[in-house]
PDB file with SEQRES, HELIX, SHEET and CRYST1 records, atoms N, CA, C and O in Angstrom:
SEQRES   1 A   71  UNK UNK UNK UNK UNK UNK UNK UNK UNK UNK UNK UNK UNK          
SEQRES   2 A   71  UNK UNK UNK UNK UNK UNK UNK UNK UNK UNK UNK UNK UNK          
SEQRES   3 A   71  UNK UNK UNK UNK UNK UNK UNK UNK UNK UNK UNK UNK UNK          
SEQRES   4 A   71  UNK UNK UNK UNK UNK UNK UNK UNK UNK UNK UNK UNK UNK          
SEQRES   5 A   71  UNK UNK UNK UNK UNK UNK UNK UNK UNK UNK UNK UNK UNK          
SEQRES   6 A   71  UNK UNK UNK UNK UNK UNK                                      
HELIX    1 AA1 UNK A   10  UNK A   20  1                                  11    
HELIX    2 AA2 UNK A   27  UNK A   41  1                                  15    
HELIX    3 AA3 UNK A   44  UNK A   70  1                                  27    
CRYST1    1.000    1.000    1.000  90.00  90.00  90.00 P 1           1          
ATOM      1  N   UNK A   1     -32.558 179.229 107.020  1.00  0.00           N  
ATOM      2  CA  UNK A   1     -31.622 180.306 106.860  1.00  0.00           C  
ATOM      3  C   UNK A   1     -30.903 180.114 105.523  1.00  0.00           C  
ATOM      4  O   UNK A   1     -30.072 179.264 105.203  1.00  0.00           O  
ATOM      5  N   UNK A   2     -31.338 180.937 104.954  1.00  0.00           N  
ATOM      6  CA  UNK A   2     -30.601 180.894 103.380  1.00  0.00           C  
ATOM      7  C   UNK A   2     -28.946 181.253 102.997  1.00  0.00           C  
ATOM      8  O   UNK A   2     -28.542 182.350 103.382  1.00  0.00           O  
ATOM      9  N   UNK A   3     -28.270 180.626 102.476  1.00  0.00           N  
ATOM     10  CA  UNK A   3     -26.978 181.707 101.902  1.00  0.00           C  
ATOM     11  C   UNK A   3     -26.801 182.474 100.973  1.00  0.00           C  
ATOM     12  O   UNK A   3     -27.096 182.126  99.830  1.00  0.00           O  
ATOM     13  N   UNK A   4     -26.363 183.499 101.202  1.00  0.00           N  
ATOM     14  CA  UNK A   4     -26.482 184.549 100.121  1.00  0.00           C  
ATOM     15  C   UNK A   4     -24.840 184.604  99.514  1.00  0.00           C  
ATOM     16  O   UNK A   4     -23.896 184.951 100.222  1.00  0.00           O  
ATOM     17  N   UNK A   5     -24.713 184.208  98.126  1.00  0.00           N  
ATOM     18  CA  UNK A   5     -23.490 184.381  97.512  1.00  0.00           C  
ATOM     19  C   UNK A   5     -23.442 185.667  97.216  1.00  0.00           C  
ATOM     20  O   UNK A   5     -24.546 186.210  97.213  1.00  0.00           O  
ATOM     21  N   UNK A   6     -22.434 186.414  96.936  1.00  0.00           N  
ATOM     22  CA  UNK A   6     -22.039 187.473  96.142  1.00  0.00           C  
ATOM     23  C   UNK A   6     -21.744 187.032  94.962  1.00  0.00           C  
ATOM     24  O   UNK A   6     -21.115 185.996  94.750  1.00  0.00           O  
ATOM     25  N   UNK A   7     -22.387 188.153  93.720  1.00  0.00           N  
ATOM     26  CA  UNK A   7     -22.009 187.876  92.481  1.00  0.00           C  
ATOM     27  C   UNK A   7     -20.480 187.902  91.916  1.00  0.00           C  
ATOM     28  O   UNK A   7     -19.637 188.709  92.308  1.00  0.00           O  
ATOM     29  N   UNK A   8     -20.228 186.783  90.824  1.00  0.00           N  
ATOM     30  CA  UNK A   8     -19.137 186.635  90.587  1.00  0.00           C  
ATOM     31  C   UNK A   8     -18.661 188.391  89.714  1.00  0.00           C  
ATOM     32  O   UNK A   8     -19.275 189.208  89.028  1.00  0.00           O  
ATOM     33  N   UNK A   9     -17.208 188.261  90.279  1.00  0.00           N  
ATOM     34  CA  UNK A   9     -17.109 189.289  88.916  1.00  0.00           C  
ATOM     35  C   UNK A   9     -16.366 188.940  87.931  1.00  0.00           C  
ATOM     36  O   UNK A   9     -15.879 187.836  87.689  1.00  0.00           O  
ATOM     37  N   UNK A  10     -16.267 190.231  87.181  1.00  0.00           N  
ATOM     38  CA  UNK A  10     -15.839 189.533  85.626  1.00  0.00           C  
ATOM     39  C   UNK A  10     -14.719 188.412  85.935  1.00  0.00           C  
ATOM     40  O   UNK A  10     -14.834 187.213  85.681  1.00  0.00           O  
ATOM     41  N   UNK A  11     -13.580 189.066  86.554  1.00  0.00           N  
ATOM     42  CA  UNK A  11     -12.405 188.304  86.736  1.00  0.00           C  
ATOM     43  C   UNK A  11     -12.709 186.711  86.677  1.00  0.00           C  
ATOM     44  O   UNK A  11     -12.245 185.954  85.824  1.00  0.00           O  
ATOM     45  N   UNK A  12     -13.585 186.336  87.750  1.00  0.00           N  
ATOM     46  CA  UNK A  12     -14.043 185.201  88.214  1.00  0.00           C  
ATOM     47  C   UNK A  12     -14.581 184.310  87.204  1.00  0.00           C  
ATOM     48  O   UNK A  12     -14.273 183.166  86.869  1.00  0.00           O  
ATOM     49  N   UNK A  13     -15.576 185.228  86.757  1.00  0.00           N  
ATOM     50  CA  UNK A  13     -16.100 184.550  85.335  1.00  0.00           C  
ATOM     51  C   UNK A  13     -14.908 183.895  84.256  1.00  0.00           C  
ATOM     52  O   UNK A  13     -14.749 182.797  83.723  1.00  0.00           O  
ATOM     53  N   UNK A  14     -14.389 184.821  84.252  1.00  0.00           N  
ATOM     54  CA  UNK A  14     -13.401 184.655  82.935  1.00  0.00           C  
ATOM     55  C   UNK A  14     -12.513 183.215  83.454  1.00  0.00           C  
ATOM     56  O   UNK A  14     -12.184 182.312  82.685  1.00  0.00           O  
ATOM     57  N   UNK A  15     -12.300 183.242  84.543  1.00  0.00           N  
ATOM     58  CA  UNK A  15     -10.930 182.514  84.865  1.00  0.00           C  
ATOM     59  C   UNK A  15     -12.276 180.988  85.403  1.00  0.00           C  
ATOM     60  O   UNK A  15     -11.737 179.889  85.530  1.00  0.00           O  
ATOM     61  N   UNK A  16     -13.185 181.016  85.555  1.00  0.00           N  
ATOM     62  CA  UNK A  16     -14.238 179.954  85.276  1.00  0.00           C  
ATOM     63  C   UNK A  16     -14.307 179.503  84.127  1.00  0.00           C  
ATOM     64  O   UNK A  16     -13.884 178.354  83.997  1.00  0.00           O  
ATOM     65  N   UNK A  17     -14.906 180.277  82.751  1.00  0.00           N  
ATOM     66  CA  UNK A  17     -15.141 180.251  81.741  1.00  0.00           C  
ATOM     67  C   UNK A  17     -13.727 179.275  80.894  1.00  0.00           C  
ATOM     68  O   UNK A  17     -13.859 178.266  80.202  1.00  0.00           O  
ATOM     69  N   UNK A  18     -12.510 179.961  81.234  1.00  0.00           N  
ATOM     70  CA  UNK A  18     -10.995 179.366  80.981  1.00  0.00           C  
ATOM     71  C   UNK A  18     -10.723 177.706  81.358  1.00  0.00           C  
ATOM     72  O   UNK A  18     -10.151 176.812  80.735  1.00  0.00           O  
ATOM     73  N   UNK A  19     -11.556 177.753  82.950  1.00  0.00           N  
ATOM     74  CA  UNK A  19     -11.424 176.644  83.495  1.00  0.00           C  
ATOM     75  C   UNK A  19     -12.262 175.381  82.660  1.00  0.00           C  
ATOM     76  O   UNK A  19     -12.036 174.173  82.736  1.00  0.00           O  
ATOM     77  N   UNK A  20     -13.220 176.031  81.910  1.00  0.00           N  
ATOM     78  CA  UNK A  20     -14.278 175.187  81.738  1.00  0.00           C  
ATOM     79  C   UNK A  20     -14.207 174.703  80.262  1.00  0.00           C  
ATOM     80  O   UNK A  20     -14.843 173.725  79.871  1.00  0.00           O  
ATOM     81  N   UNK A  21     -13.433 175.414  79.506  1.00  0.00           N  
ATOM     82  CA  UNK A  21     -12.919 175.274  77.863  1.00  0.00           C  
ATOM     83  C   UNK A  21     -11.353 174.908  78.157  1.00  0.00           C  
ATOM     84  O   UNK A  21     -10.545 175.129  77.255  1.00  0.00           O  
ATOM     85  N   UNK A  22     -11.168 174.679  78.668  1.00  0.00           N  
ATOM     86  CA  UNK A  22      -9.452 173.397  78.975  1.00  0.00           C  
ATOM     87  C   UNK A  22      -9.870 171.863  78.441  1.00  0.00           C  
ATOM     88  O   UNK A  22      -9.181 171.047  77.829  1.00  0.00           O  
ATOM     89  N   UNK A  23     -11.546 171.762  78.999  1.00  0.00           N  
ATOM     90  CA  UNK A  23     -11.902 170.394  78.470  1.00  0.00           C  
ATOM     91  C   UNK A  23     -12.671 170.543  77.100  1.00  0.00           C  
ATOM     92  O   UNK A  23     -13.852 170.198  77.162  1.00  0.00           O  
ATOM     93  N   UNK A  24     -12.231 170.984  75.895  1.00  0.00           N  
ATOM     94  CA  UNK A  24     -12.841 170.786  74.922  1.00  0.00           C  
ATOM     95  C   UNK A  24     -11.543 171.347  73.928  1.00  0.00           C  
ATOM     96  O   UNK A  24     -10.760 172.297  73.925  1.00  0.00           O  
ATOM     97  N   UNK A  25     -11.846 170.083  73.054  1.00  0.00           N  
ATOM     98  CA  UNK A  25     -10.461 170.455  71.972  1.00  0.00           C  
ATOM     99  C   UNK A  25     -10.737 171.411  71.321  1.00  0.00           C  
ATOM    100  O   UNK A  25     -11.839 171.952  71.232  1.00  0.00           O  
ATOM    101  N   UNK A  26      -9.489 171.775  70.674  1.00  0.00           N  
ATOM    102  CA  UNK A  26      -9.695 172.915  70.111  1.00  0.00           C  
ATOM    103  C   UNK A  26      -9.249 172.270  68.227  1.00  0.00           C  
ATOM    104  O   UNK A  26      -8.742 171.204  67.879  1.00  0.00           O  
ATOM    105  N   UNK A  27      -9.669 173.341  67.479  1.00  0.00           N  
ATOM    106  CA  UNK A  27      -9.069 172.802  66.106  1.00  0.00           C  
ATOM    107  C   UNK A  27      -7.764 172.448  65.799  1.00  0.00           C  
ATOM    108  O   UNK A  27      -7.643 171.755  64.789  1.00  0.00           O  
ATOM    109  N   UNK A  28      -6.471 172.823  66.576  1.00  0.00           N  
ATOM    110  CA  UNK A  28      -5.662 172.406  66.331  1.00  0.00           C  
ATOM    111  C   UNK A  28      -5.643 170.624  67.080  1.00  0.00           C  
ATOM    112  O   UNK A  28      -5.149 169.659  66.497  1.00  0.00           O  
ATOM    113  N   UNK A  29      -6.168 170.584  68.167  1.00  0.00           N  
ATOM    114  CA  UNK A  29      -5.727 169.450  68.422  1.00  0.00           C  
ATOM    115  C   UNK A  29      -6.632 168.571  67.517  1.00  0.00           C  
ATOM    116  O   UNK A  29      -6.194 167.432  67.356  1.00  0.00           O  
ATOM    117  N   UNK A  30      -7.808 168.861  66.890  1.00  0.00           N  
ATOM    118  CA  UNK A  30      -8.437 167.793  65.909  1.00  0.00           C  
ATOM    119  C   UNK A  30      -7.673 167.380  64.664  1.00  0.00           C  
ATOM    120  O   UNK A  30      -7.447 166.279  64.161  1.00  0.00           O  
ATOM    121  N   UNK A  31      -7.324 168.713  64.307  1.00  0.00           N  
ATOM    122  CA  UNK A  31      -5.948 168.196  63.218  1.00  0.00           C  
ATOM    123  C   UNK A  31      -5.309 167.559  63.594  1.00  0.00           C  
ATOM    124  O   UNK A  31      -5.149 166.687  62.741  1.00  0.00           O  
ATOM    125  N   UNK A  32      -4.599 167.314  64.625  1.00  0.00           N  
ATOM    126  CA  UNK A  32      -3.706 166.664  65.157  1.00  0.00           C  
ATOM    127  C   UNK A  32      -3.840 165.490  65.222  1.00  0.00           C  
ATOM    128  O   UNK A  32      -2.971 164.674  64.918  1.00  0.00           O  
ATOM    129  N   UNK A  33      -4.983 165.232  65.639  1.00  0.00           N  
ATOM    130  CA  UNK A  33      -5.718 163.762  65.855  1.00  0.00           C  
ATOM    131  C   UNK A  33      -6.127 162.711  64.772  1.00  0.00           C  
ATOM    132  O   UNK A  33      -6.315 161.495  64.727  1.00  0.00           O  
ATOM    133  N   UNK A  34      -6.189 164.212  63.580  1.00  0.00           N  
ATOM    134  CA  UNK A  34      -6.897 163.573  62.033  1.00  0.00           C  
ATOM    135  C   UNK A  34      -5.665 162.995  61.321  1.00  0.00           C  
ATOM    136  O   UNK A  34      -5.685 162.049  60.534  1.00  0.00           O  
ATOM    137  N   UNK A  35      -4.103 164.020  61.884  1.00  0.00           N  
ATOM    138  CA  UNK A  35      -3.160 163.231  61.318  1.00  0.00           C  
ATOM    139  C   UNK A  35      -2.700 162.114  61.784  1.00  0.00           C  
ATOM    140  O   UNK A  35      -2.027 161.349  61.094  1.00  0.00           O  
ATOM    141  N   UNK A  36      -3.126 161.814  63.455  1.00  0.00           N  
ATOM    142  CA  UNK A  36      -2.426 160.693  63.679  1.00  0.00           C  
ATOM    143  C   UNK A  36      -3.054 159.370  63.114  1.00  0.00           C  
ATOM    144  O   UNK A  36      -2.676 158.318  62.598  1.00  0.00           O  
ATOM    145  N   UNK A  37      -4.325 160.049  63.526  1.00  0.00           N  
ATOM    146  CA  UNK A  37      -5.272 158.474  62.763  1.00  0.00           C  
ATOM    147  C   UNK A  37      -5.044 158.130  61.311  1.00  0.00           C  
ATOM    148  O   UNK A  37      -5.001 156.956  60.943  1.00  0.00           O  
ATOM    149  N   UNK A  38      -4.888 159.223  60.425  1.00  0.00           N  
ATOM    150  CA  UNK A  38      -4.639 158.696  59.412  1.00  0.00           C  
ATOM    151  C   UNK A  38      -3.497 158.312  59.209  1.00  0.00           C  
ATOM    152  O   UNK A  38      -3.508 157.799  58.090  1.00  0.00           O  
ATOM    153  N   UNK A  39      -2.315 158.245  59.720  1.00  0.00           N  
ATOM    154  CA  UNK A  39      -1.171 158.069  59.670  1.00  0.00           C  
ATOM    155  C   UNK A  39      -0.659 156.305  60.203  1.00  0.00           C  
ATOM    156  O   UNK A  39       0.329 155.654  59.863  1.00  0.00           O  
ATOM    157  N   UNK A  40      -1.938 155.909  61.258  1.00  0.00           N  
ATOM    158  CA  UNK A  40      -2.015 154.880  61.575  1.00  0.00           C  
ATOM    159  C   UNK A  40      -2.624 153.882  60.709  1.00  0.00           C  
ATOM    160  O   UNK A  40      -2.066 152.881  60.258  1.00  0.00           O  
ATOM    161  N   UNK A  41      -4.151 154.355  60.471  1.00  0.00           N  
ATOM    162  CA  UNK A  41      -4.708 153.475  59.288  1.00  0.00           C  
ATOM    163  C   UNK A  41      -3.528 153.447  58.379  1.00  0.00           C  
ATOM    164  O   UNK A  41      -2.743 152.620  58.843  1.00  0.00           O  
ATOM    165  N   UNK A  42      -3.156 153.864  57.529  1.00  0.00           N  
ATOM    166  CA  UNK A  42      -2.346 154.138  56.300  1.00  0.00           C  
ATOM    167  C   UNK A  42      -0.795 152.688  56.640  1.00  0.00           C  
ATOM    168  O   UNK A  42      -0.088 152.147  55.789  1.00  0.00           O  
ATOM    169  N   UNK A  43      -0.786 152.530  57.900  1.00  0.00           N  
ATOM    170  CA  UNK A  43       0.248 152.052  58.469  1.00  0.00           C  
ATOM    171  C   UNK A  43      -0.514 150.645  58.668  1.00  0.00           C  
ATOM    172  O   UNK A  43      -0.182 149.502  58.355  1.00  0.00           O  
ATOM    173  N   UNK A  44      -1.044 150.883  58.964  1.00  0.00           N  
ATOM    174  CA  UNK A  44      -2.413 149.086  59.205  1.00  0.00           C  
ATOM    175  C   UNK A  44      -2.521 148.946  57.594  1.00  0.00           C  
ATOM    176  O   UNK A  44      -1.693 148.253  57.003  1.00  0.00           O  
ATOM    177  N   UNK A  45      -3.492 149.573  56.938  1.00  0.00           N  
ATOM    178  CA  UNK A  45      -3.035 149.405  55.485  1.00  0.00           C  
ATOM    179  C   UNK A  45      -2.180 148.363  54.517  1.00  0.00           C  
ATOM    180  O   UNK A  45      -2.347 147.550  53.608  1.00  0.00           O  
ATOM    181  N   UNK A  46      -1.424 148.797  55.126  1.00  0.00           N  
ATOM    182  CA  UNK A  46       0.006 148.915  54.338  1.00  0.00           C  
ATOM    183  C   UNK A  46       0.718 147.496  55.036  1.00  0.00           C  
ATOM    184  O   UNK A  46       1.568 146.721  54.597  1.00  0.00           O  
ATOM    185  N   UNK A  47       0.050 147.535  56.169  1.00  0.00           N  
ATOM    186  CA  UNK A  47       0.797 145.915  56.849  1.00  0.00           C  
ATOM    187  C   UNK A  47      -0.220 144.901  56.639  1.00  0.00           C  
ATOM    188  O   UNK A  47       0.197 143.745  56.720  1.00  0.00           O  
ATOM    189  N   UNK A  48      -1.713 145.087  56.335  1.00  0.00           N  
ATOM    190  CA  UNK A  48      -2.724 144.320  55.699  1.00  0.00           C  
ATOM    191  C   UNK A  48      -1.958 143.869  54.267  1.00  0.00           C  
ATOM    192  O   UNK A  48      -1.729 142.672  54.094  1.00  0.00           O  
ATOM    193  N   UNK A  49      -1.706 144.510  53.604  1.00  0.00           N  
ATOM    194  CA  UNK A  49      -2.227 144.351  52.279  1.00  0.00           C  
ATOM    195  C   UNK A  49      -0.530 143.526  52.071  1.00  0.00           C  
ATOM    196  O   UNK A  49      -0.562 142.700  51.160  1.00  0.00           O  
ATOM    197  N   UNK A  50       0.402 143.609  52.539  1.00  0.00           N  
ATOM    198  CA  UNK A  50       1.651 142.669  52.841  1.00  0.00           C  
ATOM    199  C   UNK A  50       1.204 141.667  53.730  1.00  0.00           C  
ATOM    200  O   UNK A  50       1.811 140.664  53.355  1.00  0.00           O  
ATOM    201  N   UNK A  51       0.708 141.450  54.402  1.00  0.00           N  
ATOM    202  CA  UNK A  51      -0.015 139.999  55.129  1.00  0.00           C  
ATOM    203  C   UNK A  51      -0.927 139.307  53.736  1.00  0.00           C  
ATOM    204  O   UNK A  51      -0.894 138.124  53.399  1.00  0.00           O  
ATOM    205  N   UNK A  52      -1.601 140.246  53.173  1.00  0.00           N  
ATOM    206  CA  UNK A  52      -2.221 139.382  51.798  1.00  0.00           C  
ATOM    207  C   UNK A  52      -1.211 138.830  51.281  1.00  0.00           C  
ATOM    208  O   UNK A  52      -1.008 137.682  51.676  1.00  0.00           O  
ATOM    209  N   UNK A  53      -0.560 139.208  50.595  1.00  0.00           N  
ATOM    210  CA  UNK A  53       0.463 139.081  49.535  1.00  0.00           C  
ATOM    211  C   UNK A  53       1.457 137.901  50.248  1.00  0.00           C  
ATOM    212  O   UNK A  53       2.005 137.025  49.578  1.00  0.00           O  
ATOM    213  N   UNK A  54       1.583 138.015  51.596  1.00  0.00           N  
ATOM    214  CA  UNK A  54       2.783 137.101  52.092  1.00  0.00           C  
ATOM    215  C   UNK A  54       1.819 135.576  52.136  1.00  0.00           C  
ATOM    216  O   UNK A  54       2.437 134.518  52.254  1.00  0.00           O  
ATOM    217  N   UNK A  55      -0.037 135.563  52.012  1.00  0.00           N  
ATOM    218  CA  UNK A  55      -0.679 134.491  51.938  1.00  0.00           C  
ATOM    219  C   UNK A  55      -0.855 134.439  50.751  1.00  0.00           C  
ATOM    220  O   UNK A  55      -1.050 133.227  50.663  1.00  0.00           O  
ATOM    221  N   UNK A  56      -0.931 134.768  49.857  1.00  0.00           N  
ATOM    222  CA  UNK A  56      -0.938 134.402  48.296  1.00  0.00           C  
ATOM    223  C   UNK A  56       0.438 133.187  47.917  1.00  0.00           C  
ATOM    224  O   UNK A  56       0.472 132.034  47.487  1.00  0.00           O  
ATOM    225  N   UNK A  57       1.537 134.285  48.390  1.00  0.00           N  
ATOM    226  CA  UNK A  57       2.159 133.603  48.011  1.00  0.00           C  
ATOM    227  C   UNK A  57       2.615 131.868  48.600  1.00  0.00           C  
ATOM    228  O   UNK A  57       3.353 131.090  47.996  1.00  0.00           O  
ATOM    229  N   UNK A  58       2.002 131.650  49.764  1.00  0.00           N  
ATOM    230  CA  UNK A  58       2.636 130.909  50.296  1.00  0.00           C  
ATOM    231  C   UNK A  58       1.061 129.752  49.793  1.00  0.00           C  
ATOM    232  O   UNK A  58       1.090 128.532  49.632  1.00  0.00           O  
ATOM    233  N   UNK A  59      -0.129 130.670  49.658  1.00  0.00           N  
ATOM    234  CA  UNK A  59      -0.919 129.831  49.120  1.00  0.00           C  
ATOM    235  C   UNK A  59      -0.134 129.043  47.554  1.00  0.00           C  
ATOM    236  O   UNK A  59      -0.163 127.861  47.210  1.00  0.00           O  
ATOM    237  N   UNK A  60       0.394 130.012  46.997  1.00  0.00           N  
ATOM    238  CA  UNK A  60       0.846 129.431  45.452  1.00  0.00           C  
ATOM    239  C   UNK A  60       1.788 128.488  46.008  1.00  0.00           C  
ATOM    240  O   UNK A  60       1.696 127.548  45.218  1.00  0.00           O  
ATOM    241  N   UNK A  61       2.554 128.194  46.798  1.00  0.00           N  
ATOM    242  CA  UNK A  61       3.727 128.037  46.826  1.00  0.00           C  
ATOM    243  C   UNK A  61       3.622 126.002  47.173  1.00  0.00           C  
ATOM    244  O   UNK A  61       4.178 124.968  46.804  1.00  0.00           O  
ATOM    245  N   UNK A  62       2.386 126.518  48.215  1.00  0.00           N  
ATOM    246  CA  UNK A  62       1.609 125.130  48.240  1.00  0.00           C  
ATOM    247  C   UNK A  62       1.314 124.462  47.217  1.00  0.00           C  
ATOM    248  O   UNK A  62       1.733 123.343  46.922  1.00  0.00           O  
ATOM    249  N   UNK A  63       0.371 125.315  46.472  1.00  0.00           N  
ATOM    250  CA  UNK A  63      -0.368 124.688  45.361  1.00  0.00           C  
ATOM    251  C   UNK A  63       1.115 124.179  44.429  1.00  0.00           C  
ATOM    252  O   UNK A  63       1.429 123.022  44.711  1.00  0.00           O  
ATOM    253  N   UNK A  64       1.808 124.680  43.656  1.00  0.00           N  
ATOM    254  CA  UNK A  64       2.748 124.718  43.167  1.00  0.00           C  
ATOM    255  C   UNK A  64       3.626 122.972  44.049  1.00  0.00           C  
ATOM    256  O   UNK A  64       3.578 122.005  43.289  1.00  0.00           O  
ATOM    257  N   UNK A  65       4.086 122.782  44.999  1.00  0.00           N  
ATOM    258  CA  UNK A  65       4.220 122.243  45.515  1.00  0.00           C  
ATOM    259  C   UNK A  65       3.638 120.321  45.527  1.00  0.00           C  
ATOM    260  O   UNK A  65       4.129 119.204  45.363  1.00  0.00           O  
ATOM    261  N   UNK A  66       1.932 121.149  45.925  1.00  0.00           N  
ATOM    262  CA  UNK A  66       1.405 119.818  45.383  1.00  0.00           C  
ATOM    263  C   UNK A  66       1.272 119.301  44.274  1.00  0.00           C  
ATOM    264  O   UNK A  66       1.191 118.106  43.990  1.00  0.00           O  
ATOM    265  N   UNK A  67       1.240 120.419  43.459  1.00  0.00           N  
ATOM    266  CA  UNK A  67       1.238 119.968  42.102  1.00  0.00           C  
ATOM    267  C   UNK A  67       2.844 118.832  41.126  1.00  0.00           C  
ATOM    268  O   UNK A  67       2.819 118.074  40.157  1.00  0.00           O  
ATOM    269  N   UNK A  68       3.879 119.259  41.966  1.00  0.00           N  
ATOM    270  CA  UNK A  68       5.329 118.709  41.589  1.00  0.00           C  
ATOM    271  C   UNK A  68       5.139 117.365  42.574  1.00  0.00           C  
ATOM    272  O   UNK A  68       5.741 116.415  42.073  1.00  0.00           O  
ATOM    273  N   UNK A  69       4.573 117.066  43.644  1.00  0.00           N  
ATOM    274  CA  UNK A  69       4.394 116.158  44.166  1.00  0.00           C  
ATOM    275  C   UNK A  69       3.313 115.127  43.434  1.00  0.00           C  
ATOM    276  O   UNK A  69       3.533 113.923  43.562  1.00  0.00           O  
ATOM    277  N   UNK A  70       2.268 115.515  42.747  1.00  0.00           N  
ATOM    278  CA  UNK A  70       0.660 114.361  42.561  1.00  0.00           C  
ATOM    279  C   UNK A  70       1.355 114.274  41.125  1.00  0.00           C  
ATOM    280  O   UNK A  70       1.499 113.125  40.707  1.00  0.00           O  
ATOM    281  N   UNK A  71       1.890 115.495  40.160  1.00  0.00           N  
ATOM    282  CA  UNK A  71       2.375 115.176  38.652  1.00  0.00           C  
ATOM    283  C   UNK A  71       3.393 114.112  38.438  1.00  0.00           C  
ATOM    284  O   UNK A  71       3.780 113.848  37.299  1.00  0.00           O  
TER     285      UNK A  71                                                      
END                                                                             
């Protein structure tokens, strides 16, 4: 014994169709996303390249160091 649906109508469709594009971003939220990420890298960045600099110096600071100590 088979079931027989009735066809959807438009209404149905539409408010399916609505249901079914809720899960897919839209361009604004990719912008959104492009600014946060870059906003983060840029922030990692920026705390990398001060982690270098804070080992440079403490590399010199050594060297410098041993050097007033062995001279």
């Amino acid at each position: 014994m088979a079931v027989e649906e009735a066809p959807l109508t438009r209404s149905e469709l539409r408010d399916e169709l609505d249901r079914i594009l809720r899960h897919y971003a839209t361009k604004a939220d990719l912008a959104a996303l492009e600014t946060r990420l870059t906003a983060a890298m840029a922030s990692q960045t920026r705390w990398l390249a001060g982690l270098v600099l804070a080992a440079a110096a403490a590399a010199a600071g050594v060297v410098i160091a041993v050097d007033r100590l062995a001279g």
